[in-house]
C-alpha positions in Angstrom: 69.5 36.9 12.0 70.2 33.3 12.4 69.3 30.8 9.8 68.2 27.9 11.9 65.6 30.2 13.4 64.0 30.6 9.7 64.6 26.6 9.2 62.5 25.9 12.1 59.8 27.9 11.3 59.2 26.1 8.5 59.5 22.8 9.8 56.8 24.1 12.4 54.3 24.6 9.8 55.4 21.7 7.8 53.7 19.9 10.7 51.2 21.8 11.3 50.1 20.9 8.1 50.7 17.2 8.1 49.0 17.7 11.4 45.9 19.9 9.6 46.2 16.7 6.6 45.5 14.5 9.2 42.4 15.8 10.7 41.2 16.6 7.4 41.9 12.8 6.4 39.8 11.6 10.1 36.8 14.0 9.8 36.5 12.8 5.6 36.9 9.1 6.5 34.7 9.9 9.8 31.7 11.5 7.2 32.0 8.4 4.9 31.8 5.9 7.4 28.3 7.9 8.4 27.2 8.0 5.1 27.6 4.2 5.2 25.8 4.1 8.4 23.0 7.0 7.5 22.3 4.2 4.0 22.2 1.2 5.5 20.0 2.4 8.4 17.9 4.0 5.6 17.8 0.8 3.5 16.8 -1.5 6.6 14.0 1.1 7.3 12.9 1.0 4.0 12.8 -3.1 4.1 10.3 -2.5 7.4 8.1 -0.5 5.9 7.7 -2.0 3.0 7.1 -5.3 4.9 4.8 -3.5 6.7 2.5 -2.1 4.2 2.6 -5.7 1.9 1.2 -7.0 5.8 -1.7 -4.5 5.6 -2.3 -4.9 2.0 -2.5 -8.6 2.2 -4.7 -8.2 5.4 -7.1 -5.8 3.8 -7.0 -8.3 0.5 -8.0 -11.1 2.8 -11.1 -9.3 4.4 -12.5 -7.8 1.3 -12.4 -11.5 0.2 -14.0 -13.6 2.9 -16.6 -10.7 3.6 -17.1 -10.8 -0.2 -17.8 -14.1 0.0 -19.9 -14.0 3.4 -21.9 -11.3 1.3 -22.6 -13.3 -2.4 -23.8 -16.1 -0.1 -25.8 -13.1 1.7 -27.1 -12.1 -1.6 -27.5 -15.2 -3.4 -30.3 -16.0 -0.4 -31.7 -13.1 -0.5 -32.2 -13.3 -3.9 -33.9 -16.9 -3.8 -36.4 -15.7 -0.9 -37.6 -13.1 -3.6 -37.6 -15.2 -6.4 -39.6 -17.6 -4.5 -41.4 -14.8 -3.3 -42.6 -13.3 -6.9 -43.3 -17.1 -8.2 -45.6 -17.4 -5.6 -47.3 -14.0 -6.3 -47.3 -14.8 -9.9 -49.0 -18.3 -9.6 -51.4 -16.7 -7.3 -52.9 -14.2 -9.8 -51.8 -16.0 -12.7 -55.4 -17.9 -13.8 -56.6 -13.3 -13.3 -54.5 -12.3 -15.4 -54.6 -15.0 -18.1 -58.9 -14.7 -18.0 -58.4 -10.8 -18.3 -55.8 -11.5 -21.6 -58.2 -13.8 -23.1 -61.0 -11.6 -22.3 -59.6 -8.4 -24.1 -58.6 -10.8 -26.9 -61.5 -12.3 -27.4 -63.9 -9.3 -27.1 -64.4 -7.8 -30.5 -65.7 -4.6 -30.6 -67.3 -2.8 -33.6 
């Protein structure tokens, strides 16, 4: 048997396991460069969408508030025409009604 036969076995698999070291080291510094990637991609889409819904939140704040306003000046007329509406109704059988109250008031029965 010869002993530099034995010695260079072992050298082979002393670099065949730097060698395996190595691609171990690549494919763990390959993952965490992809992490770092995968987060920062994640992070910007987060930014977008969150930019995106304060946009539609702020656009649905702004209608509710200028319709809101379009309909308390919407009310606010409609409310006068019937206000004007019932004063007008009122005066109208107003001198009635106050004849019929003193009427009733007045009338004594026994």
């Amino acid at each position: 048997m010869d002993p530099f036969k034995g010695q260079g076995g072992i050298q082979m698999l002393l670099t065949a396991e730097q060698e395996a070291q190595h691609i171990v080291n690549t494919a763990r510094n390959l993952r965490t460069q992809r992490l770092k990637q995968a987060k920062e991609e994640a992070e910007k889409e987060a930014a977008e969408y969150r930019t995106h819904m304060e946009e539609e939140y702020q656009k649905s704040i702004s209608e509710t508030t200028g319709s809101s306003g379009t309909n308390v000046k919407r009310l606010d007329q409609e409310t006068d025409v019937k206000i004007r509406s019932l004063k007008k109704s009122g005066s109208k059988v107003s001198n009635e009604v106050v004849d019929m109250l003193l009427k009733y008031v007045t009338n004594i029965k026994m």
